[in-house]
N, C-alpha and C positions, 0 to 999 in steps of 0.2 A: 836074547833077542827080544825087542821091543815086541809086546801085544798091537796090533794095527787097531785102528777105530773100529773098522768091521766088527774085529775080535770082540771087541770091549762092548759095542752095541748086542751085539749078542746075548752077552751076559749080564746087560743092563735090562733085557725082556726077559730074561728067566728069573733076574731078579725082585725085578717089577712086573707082576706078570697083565697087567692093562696100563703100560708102558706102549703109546704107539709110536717108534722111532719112525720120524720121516727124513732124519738126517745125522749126517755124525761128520766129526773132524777130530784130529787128536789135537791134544791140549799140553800145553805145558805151562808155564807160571813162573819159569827160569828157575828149578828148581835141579836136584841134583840125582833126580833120576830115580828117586828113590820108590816111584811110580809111578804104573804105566795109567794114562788119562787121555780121555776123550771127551769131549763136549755131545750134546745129542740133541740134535729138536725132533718134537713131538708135533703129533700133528694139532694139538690142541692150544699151538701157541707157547707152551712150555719150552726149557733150557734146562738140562740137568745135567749133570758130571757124573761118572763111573771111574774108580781110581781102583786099583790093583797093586800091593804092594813088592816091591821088586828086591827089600832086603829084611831081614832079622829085624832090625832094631825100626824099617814103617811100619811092620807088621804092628808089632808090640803098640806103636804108638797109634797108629788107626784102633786099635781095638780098646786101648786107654781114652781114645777120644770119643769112640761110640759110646763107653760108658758116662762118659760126662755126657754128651751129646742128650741120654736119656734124661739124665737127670735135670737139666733145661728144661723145663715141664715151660706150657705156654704160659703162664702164668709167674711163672721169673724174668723169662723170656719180653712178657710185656713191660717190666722194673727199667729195661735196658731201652736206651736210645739208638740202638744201632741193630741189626742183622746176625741171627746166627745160622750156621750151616740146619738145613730140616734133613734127619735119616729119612731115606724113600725104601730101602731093603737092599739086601746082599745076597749073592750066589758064590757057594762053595766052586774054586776052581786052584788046581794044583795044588794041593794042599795047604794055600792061604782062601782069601774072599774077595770077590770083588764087590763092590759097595756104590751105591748111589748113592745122590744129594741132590736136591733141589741147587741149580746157579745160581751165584751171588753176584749179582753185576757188580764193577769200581775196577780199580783200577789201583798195585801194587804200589807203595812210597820205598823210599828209601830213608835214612834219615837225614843227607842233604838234599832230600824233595821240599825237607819241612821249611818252611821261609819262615822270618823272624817274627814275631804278632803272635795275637790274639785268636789266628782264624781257625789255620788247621792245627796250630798246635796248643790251642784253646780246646777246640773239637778231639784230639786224642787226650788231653788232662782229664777233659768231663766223661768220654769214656772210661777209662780205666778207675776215674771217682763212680760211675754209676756200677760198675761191677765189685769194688769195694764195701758197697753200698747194700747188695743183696745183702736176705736175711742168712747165718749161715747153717741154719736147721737141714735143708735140703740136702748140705754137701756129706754131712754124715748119715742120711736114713741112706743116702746112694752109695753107702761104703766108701766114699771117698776120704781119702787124710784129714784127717780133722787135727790144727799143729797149736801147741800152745805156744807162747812169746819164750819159753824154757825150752821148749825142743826145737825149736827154733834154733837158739843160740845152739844148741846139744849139736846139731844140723852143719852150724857152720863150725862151730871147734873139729867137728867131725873131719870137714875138711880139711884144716889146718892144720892136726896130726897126722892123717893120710899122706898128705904133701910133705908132712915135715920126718916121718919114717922112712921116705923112701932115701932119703940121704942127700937128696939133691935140692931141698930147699934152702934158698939162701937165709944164714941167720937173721941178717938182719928185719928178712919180711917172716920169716917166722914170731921173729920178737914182738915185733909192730903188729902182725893178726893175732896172736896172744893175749897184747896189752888191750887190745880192740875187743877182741870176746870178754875180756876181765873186767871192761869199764861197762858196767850194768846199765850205766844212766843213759844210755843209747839202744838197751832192748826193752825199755819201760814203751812197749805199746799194746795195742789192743788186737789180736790176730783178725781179719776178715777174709771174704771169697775175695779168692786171687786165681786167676786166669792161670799162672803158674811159670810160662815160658814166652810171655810177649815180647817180640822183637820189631821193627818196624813194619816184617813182611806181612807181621799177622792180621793188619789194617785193609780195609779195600776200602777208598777212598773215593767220593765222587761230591763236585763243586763245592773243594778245600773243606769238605764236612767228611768223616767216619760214617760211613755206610752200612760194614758188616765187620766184625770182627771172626777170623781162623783160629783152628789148632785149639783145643781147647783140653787136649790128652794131659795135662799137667793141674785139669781143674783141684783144689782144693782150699781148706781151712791155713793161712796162714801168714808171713811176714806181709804185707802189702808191697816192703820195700822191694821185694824180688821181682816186681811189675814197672818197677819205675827207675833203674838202675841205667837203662837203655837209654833213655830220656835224657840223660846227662853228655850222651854223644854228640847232641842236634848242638845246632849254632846256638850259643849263648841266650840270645834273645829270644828262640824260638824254645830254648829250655825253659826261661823263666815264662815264658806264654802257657806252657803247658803244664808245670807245677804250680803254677799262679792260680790256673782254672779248675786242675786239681784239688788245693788248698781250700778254695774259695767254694767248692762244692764238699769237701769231704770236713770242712773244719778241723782239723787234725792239730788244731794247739796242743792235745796232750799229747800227739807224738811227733817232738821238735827236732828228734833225730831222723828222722827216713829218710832225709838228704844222704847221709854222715853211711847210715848203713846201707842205700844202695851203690854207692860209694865203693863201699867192703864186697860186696856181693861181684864188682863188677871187676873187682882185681883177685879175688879169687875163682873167676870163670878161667884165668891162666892156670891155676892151682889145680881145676879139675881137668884144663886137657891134658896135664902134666900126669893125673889117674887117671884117663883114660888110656894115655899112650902106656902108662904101664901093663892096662887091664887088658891090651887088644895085641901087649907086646912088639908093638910097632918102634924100632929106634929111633925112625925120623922124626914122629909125632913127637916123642920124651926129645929128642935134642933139641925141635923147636921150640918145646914149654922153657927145656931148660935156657935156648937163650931169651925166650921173653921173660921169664923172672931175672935174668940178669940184665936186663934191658929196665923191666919195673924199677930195679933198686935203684937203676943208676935214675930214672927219674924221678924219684920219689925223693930223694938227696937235694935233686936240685929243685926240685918245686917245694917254693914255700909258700904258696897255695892252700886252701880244701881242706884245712885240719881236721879230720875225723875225730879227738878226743884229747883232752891233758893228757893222756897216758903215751898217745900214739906219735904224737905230732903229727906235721904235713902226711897228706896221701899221695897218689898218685892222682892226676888229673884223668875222669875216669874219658875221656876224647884220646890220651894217650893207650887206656886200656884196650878200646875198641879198634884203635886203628891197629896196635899190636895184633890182637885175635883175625882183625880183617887178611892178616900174615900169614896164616895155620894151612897146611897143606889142603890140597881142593876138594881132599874126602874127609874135611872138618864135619862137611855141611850131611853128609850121611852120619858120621860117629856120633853127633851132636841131635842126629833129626831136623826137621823143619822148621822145628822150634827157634834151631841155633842154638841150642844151651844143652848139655849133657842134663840126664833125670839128675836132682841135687843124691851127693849122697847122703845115707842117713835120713833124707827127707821121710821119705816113704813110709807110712806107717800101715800101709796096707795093700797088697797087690791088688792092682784092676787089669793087670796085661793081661791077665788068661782072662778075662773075663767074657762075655758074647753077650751080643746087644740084643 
């Protein structure tokens, strides 16, 4: 049973304890319930949120995000053109926490919100290039994953034996992610701070400009491509708006693949709900993965499109990937987190889930 505003206002003054609630409403974000949320004004003019998580895997990821959340010192914080979530304090309740945060005004996209141009999906390019951008000293004193451009690759092979043991990957996209991890001249980049799990939702958007950017439980050192793979979903125009602005701020001549490998990333997000549905033992989840890879190969055959590499040929059209995934039974968007993306496997180089802020 849902926590009421009441509840959650409560626990937002013992959490904060000169917190003066002069009002409260519950709050949602269209999310999947994975916590319980109230909005709260104060009487000093203030908006703050109190979120309460409602399963295993937001626990883990609220408390993966507190720890990035620290490590945002104001001073990186000012590197950035956009808004991040401020920790205000948390209270011990049922054996998880409930948490505060300063409110982010904007208002959620989608990625057919994004219209074709320059504007907003200029303004999401040069986000994702200014978080690129930090230095990435910070992300390992904060114990966070710090990934080289080889563990990396190690990261996604990882995935593509995982999938390819279980028996039900088809050969042919087994061969073709193979020949992909074995064509080197497409992991020749430079790792930087990557947000970790951006999806359109993670954006709060106010007058076609990036306001604040969410979710930050996935911060670390590593592919950039894993931030821009999404990007490839929006309308044509509105993708080249956005890696155009990206480009044009991050100068990324030496790394001529991050198209090629967000690409790879975004058809092996099928590969990992295919390991999830086995890790959660779920058969509907494994028969959905299994008919979207059989759905991939058959598009992948017929698109001659999006070459990924001499080795690989055509890919899949990664608009086909995402509409695929948008298929995934309705407790994706829990298995997955708010993120929308399973933690990568292998990524991990270090746990921050137990960790307390």
């Amino acid at each position: 049973m849902a926590r009421s505003h009441f509840t959650l206002a409560a626990l937002a003054t013992s959490a904060v304890p000169d917190l003066d609630v002069s009002g409260a409403r519950s709050h949602s974000a269209g999310g999947s319930g994975d916590f319980d949320s109230a909005l709260l004004s104060t009487r000093d003019g203030r908006t703050v949120i109190v979120r309460v998580p409602t399963t295993q895997v937001a626990e883990t990821e609220q408390s993966a995000d507190l720890v990035a959340l620290r490590a945002l010192t104001t001073g990186i914080r000012s590197r950035l053109p956009f808004d991040v979530p401020h920790y205000l304090g948390q209270a011990p309740v049922g054996g998880t926490r409930a948490v505060v945060y300063e409110y982010l005004p904007g208002h959620h996209i989608s990625v057919a919100d994004v219209p074709p141009g320059d504007g907003l999906a200029g303004s999401i390019g040069h986000a994702i290039a200014a978080i690129h951008a930090l230095p990435t000293a910070f992300v390992g004193e904060a114990g966070l994953p710090v990934m080289s451009a080889a563990e990396c690759l190690t990261a996604a092979n990882s995935v593509i034996e995982s999938a390819a043991s279980t028996g039900l990957l088809p050969t042919a996209l087994r061969d073709r992610w193979r020949d992909a991890a074995a064509d080197h001249s497409i992991w020749q980049f430079q790792p930087t701070v990557i947000n970790g799990s951006l999806t359109a939702e993670s954006f709060l958007v106010e007058d076609d400009s990036v306001s604040a950017v969410l979710g930050w439980s996935a911060l670390r050192v590593g592919d950039p491509a894993r931030d821009l793979h999404w990007l490839l979903a929006m309308n044509p125009e509105a993708t080249d708006g956005a890696l155009g602005a990206y480009a044009s701020t991050r100068q990324v001549a030496t790394d001529r693949q991050f198209t090629q490998r967000a690409m790879l990333y975004a058809e092996l997000e099928v590969a990992r709900w295919l390991l999830h549905g086995r890790e959660v033992r779920d058969q509907s989840i494994v028969d959905d993965a299994v008919e979207m890879l059989d759905g991939l190969v058959d598009r992948v055959h017929s698109n001659s499109m999006n070459p990924l590499s001499t080795a690989t040929g055509p890919i899949m059209a990664v608009t086909d990937v995402e509409a695929m995934l948008d298929r995934t039974p309705g407790d994706r968007a829990e298995a997955y987190g708010r993120s929308g993306g399973m933690k990568p496997v292998a990524d991990d180089q270090s746990d921050v889930s137990s960790s307390s802020a």
